[in-house]
SEZA-372777 format. One record per residue: x, y, z of N, C-alpha, C, CB in turn; residue number from 1; chain. Coordinates in Angstrom, 1 decimal. Glycine has a CB too. Example, Ala and Ser with C-alpha at 12.3 -4.5 7.8 and 13.67 -1.06 7.14 Angstrom:
2
R  n.u  n.v  n.w  ca.u  ca.v  ca.w  c.u  c.v  c.w  cb.u  cb.v  cb.w  pos  unit
R  13.2  -5.7  7.8  12.3  -4.5  7.8  13.2  -3.3  7.8  11.3  -4.5  9.0  1  A
R  12.8  -2.2  7.1  13.7  -1.1  7.1  12.9  0.0  7.9  14.1  -0.6  5.7  2  A
% end
This chain:
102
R  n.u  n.v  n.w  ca.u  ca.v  ca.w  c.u  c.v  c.w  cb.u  cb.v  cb.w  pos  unit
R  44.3  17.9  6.0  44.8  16.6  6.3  44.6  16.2  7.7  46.2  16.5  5.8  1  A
R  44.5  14.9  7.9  44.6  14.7  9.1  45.2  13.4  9.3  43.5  14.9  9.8  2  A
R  46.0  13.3  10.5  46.7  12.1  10.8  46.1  11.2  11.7  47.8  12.5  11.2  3  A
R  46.3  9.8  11.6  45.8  9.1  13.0  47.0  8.6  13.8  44.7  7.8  12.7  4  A
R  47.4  9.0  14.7  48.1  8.8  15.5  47.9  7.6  16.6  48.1  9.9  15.9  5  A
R  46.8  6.8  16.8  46.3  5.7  17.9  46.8  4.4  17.2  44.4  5.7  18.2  6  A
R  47.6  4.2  16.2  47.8  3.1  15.4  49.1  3.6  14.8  46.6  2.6  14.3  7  A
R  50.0  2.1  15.3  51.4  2.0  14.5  51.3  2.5  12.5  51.8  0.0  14.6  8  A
R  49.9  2.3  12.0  50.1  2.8  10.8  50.1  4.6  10.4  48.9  2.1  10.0  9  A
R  50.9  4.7  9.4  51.1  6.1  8.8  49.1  6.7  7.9  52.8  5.7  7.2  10  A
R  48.7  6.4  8.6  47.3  6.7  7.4  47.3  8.2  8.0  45.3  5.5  7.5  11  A
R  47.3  8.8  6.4  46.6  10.2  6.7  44.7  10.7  5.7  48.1  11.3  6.1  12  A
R  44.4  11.0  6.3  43.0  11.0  6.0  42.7  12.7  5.4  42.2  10.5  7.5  13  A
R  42.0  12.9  4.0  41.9  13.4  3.6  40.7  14.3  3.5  42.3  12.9  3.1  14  A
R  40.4  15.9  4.0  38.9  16.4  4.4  39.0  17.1  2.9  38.6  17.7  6.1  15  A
R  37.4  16.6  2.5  37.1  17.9  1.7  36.3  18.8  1.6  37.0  17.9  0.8  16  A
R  36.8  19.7  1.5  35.7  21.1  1.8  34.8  21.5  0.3  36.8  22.7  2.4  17  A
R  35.0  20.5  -0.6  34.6  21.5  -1.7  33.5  21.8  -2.2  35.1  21.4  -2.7  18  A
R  32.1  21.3  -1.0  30.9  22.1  -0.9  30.8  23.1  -0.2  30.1  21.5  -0.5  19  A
R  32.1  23.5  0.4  31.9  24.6  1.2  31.0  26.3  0.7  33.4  24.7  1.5  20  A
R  31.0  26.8  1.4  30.3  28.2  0.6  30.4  29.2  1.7  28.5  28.0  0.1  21  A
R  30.6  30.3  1.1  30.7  31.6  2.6  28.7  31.4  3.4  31.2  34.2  1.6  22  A
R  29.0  31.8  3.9  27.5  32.2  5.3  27.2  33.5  5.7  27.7  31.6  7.0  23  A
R  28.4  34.3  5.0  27.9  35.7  5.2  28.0  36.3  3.8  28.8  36.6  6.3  24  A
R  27.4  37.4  4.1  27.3  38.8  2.4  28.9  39.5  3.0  25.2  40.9  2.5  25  A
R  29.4  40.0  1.9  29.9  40.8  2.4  29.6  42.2  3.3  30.2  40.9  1.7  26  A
R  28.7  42.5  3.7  28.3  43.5  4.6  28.0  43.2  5.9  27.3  44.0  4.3  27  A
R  28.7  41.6  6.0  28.6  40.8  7.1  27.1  40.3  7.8  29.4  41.7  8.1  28  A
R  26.4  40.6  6.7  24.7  39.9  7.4  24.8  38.4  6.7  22.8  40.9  6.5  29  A
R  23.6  37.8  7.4  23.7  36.1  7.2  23.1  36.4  5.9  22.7  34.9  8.3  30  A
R  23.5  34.8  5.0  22.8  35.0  3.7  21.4  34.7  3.9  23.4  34.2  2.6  31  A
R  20.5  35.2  2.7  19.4  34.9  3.0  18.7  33.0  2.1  18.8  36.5  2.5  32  A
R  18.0  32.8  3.0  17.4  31.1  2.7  16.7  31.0  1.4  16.1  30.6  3.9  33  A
R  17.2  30.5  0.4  15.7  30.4  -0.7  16.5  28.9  -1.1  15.4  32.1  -2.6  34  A
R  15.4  28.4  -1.2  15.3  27.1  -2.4  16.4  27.4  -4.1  13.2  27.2  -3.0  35  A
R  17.4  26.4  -3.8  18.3  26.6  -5.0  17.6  25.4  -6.3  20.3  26.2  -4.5  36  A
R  16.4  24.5  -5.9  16.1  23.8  -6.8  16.7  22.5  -7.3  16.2  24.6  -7.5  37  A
R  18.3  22.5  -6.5  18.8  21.3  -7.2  20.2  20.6  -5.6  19.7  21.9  -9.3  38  A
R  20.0  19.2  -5.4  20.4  19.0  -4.5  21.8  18.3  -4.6  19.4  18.5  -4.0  39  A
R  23.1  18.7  -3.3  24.3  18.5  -3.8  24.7  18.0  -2.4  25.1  19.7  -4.4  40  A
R  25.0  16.9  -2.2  25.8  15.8  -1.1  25.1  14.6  -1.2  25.9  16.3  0.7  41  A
R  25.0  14.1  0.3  24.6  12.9  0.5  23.3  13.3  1.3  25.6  12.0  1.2  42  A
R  22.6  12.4  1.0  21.2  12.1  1.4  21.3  11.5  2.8  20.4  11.1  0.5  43  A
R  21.8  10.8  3.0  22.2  10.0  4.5  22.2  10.9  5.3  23.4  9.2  4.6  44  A
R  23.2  12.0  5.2  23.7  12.2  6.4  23.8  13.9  6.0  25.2  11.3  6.8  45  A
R  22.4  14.3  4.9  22.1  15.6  4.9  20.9  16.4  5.8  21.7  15.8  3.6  46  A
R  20.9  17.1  6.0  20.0  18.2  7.1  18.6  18.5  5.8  21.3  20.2  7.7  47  A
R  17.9  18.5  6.5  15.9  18.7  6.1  16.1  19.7  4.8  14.5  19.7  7.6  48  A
R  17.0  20.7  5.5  16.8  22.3  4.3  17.6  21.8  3.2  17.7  24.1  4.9  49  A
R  18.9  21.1  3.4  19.7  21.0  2.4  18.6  19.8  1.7  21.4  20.7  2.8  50  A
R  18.0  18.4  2.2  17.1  17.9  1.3  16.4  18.6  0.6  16.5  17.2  1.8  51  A
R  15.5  19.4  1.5  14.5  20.3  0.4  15.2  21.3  -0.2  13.3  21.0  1.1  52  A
R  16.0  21.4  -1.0  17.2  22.2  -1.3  16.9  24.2  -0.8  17.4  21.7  -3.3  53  A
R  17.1  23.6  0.4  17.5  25.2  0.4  18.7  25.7  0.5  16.9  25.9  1.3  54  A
R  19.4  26.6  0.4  20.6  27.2  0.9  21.0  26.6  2.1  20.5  28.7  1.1  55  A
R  22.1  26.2  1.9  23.0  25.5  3.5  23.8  26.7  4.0  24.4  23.9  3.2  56  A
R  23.5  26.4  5.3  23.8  27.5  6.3  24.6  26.5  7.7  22.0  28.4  6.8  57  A
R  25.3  27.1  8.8  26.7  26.9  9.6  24.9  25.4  10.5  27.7  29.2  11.0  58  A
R  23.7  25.6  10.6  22.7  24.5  11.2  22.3  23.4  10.0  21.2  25.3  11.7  59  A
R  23.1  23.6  9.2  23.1  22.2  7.9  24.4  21.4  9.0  23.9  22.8  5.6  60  A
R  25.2  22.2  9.0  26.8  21.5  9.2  26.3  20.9  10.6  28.4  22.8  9.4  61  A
R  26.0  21.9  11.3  25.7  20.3  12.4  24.5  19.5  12.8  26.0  20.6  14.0  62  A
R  23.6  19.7  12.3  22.5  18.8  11.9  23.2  17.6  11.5  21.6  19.4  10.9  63  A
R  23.9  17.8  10.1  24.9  16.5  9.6  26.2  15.9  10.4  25.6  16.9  8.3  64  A
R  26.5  16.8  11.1  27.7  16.1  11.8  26.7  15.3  13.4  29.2  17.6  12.4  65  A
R  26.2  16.1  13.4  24.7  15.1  15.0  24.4  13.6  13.8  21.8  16.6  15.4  66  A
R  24.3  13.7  12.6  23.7  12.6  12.0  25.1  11.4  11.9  22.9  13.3  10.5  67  A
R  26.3  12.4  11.6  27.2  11.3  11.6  27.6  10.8  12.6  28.2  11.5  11.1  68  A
R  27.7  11.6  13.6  27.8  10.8  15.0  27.0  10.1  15.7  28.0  11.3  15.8  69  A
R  25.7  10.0  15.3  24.2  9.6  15.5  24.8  8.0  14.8  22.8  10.9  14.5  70  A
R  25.5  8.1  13.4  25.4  6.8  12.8  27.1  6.1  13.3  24.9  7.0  10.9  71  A
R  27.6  7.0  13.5  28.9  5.8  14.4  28.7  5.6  15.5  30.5  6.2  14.6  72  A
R  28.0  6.0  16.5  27.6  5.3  18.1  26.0  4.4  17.2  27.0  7.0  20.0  73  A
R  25.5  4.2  16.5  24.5  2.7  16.6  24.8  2.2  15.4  22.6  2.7  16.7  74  A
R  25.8  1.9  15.6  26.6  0.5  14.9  26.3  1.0  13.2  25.7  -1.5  15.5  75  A
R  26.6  2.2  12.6  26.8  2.2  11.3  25.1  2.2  10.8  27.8  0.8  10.9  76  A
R  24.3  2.8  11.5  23.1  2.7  10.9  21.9  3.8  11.6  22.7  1.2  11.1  77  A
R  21.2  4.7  10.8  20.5  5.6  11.1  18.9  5.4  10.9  21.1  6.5  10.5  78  A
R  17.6  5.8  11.3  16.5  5.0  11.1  15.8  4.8  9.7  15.5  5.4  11.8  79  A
R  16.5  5.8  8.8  16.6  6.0  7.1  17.3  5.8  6.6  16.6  7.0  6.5  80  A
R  18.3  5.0  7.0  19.2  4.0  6.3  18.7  2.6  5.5  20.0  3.6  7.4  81  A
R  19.1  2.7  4.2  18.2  1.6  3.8  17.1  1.8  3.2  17.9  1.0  4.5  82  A
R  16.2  3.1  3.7  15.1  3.1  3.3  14.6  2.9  1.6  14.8  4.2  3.9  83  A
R  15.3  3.8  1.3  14.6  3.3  -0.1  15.9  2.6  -1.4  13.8  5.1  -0.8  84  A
R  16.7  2.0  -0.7  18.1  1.3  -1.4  18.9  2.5  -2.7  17.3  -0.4  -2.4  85  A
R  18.9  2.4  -3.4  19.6  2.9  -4.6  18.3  3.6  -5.6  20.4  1.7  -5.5  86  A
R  17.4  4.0  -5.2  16.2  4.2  -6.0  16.0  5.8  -5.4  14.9  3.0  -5.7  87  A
R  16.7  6.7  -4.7  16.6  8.1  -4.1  17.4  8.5  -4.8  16.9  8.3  -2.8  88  A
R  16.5  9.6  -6.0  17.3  10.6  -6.9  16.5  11.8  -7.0  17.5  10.0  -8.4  89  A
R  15.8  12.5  -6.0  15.1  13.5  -5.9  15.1  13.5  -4.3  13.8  13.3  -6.7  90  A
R  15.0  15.3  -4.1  14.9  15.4  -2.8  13.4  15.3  -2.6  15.6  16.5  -2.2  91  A
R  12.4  15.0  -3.2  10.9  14.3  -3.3  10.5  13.2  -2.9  10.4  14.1  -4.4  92  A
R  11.5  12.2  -3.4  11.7  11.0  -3.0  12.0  10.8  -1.5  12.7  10.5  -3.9  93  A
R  13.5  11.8  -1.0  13.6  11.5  0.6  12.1  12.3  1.0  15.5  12.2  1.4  94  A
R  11.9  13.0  0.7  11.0  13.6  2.3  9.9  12.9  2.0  10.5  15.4  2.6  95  A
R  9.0  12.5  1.0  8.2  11.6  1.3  8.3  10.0  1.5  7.5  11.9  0.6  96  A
R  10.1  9.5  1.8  10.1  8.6  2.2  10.1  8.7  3.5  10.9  8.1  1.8  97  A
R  10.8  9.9  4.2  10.8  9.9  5.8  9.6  10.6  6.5  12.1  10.7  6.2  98  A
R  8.4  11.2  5.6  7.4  11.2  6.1  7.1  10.1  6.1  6.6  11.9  5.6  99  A
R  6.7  9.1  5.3  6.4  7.8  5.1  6.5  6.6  6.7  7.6  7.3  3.9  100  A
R  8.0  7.1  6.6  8.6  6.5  7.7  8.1  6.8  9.3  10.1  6.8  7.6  101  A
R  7.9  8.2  9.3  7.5  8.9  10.8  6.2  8.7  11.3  7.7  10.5  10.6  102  A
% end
């Protein structure tokens, strides 16, 4: 939970973790990278590996958080925003839209 405190209102704001996933084996080595085949968040404001679905690792998390802060300092908008409207249902679709784009 988190509270906002800069405003007379009570809003408390709710985090969810429940893509979360451990980053280590138990033997304490990093996990290893392979392609899981099938893709789970948002497209907007996902990192390249997690598009091309590979295993998300602790450089997904801030790749995405550089992207969310990237899209609240220019006014709510990133250069793949928009790109392909409601028609992005494959992680095929983003990378050859943002090749497209580049």
């Amino acid at each position: 939970f988190g509270l906002d405190n800069s405003s007379k209102k009570n809003d408390i704001f709710l985090i969810d973790f429940g893509l979360c996933t451990e980053y280590l084996n138990k033997d304490g080595t990093h996990i290893a990278r392979h392609q899981t085949g099938h893709f789970i968040g948002n497209y907007t404001f996902c990192s390249l590996n997690t598009c091309r679905t590979y295993t998300k690792s602790r450089r997904d998390d801030f790749e995405s958080i550089f992207y969310v802060l990237a899209y609240l300092l220019n006014k709510f908008r990133l250069p793949w925003t928009g790109l392909m409207g409601n028609n992005c249902n494959s992680p095929e679709m983003m990378t050859r839209a943002l090749n497209d784009r580049l």
